[in-house]
N, C-alpha and C positions, 0 to 999 in steps of 0.2 A: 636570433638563433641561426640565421641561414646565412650570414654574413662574414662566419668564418670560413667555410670551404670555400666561400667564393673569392675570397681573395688569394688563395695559391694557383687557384682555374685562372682569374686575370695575370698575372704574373706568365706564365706558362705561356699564355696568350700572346704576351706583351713580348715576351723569350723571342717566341716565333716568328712576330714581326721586324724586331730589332734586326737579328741574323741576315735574313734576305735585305734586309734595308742598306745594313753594313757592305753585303757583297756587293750592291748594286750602287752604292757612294764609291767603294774601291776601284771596282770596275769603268767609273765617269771617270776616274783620276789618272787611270793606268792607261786610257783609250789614244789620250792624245801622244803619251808617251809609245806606246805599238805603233803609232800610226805614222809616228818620227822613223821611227826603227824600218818599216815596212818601207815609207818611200825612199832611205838611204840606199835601198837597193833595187833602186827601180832609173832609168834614163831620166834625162833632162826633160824629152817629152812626154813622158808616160806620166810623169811625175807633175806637169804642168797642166793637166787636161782637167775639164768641169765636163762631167762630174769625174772623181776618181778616177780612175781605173784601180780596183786592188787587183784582178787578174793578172795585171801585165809583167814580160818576162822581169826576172830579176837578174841584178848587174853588178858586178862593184866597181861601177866604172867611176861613181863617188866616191870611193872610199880610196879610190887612186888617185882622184882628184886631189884629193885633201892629203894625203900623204907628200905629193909630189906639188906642194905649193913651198911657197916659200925661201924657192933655189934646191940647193943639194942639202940642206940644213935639215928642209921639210918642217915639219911644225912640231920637233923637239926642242927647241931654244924654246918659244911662247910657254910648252907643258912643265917643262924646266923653272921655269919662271912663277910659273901659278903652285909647282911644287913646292918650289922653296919659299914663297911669299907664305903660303897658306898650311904649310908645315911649322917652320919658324915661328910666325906669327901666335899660331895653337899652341907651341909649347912656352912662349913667353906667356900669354894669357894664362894657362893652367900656371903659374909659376908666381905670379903675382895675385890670382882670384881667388886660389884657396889659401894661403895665409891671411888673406883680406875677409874673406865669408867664415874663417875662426874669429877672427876678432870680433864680427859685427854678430856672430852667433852665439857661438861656446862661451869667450872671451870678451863679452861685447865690452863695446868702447863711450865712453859718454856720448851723449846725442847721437846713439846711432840710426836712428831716425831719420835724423837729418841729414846724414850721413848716405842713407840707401836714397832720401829723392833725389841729394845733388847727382847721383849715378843716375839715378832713371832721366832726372831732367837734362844732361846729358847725352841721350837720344832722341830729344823732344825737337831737336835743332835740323832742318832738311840737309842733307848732302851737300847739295847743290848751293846751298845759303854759306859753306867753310870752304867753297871750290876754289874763290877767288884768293883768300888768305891763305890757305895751305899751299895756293901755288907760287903766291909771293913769295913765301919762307922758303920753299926748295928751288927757287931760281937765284935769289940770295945765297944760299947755304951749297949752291954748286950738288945738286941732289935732285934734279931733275934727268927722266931717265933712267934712277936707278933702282934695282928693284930692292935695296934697305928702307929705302922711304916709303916701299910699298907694305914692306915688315911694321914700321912704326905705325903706320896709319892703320893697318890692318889689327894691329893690338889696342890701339887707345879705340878701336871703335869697337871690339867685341868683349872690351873688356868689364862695360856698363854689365851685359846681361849676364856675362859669363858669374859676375861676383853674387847678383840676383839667383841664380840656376844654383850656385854653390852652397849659398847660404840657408837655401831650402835644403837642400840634401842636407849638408853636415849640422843643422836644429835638428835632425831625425837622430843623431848619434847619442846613445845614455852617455847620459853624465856619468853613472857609477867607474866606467870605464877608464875614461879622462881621470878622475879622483884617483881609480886605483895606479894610474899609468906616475902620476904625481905624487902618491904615495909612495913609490917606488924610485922615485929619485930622477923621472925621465925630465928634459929641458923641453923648448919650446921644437926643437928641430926632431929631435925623436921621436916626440908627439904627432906632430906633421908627415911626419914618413912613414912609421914603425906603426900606427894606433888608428888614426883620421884617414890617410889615404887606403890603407886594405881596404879598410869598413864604408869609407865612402866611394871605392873605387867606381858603382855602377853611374853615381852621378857625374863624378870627373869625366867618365870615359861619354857619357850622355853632350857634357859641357863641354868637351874637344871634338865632339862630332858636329854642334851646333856652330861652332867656332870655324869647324874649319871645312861646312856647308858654305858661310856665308864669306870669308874669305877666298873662297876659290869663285864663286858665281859674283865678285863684285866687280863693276865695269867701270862705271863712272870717273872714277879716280885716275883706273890705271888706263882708261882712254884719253885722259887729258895729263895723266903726269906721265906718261913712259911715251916712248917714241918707239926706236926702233934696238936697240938692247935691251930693256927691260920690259916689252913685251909680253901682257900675260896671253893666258890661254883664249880668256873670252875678247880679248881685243883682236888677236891673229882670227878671232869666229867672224867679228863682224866684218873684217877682209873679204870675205866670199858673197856679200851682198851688195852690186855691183847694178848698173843702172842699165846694161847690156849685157842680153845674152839671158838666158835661163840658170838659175842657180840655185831651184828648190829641192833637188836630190842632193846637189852636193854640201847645202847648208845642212841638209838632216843628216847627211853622215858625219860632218864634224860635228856637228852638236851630239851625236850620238859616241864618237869617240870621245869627246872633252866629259862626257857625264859620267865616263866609266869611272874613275877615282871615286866619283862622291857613291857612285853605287855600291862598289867593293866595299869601302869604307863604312858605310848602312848595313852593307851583313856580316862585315867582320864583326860590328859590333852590337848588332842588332841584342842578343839576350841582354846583352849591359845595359844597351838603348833602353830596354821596355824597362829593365827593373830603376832604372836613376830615375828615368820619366816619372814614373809609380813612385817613388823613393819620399818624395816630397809632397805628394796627396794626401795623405789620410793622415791623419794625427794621431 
């Protein structure tokens, strides 16, 4: 008899606790990021002391640092770089993933089963284990250095999850809609454009954000395939980490300029973000 009020009194309870808990997980995530931000404007030594100093005066003598590297170019050639690699790259992925995640969803394809582990087991392989082969083929292929190879590599590697991420979203789309789009005489390209992408737009744009988080933050590749013209962003970073001299204001301020893109990027798209996320949860 008494065990029905008290389960909305638990809930309630449980409400209360989640909230604080949420703000206080958010807050450990955002601390280290403030804490980048605050020393980018702080000196070489202010910035170098145990413990802290948060007091001490603030400077942008970082952020002139980092602007004025690189010669008169400064470190638009490297942004350039990471722009067009990780722009391109996201729009070839959306271009290939969602006609891929109709087929294997809407339209699935014999064994598509089989079909979604060879994509998963496709990421199963470490970076560093295809470093040596990918770099044979672009010293062969006269593709070393250039930031196109940085485009190809950038789409065959996000291309595994991008079709995973899509395939959820567009199994959420009714059938009756599809029927009636083909009752109506539409082909497979109208369908794709006109019917699939408005209706799945929150997860494409979810799936180009994810895509092109992890194309701009990738290093490994484009530290050992690019040199000095195809230069991304994160390789011109680790430039500033230097074995003399102090260099921990001015690594936080470029890390703090190179993240602006993906942050912009996170609240342009942020309502899309949440609802593609969500798009594919609940059945």
């Amino acid at each position: 008899m008494n065990s029905a009020p008290r389960k909305p009194l638990r809930r309630r309870r449980t409400g209360r606790l989640l909230g604080p808990a949420a703000w206080l997980c958010g807050l450990l995530f955002f601390l280290p990021v403030a804490w980048m931000v605050l020393t980018s404007f702080h000196s070489e030594t202010d910035a170098a002391t145990n413990p802290p100093s948060v007091g001490a005066p603030l400077t942008l003598h970082g952020y002139r640092e980092f602007f004025g590297a690189g010669g008169g170019a400064g470190p638009w050639p490297p942004l350039l770089d990471s722009v067009t690699a990780s722009v391109v790259s996201t729009l070839l992925v959306l271009l290939v993933s969602v006609p891929a995640a109709y087929a294997l969803s809407i339209k699935p394809v014999r064994k598509w089963r089989d079909v979604l582990f060879f994509f998963l087991s496709t990421k199963m392989l470490p970076l560093v284990a295809g470093l040596l082969p990918v770099y044979l083929v672009a010293q062969h292929t006269r593709l070393l250095d250039n930031i196109w190879l940085l485009v190809i590599l950038y789409t065959s590697m996000n291309l595994p999850i991008a079709v995973w991420m899509m395939r959820s979203f567009l199994a959420e789309i009714p059938v009756e809609i599809l029927e009636a789009a083909e009752i109506d005489g539409a082909g497979l390209t109208t369908t794709l454009t006109r019917i699939v992408a408005p209706v799945a737009m929150p997860g494409i744009a979810a799936t180009a954000l994810i895509a092109f988080i992890f194309s701009w933050n990738e290093l490994l590749f484009a530290r050992v395939l690019t040199g000095v013209v195809a230069g991304t962003a994160p390789v011109f970073l680790t430039g500033f980490v230097t074995s003399q001299g102090l260099f921990l204001a001015k690594v936080c301020a470029a890390a703090t300029v190179v993240s602006l893109p993906v942050i912009a990027a996170g609240f342009a798209a942020q309502d899309k973000l949440v609802q593609g996320l969500s798009l594919g949860a609940v059945k």
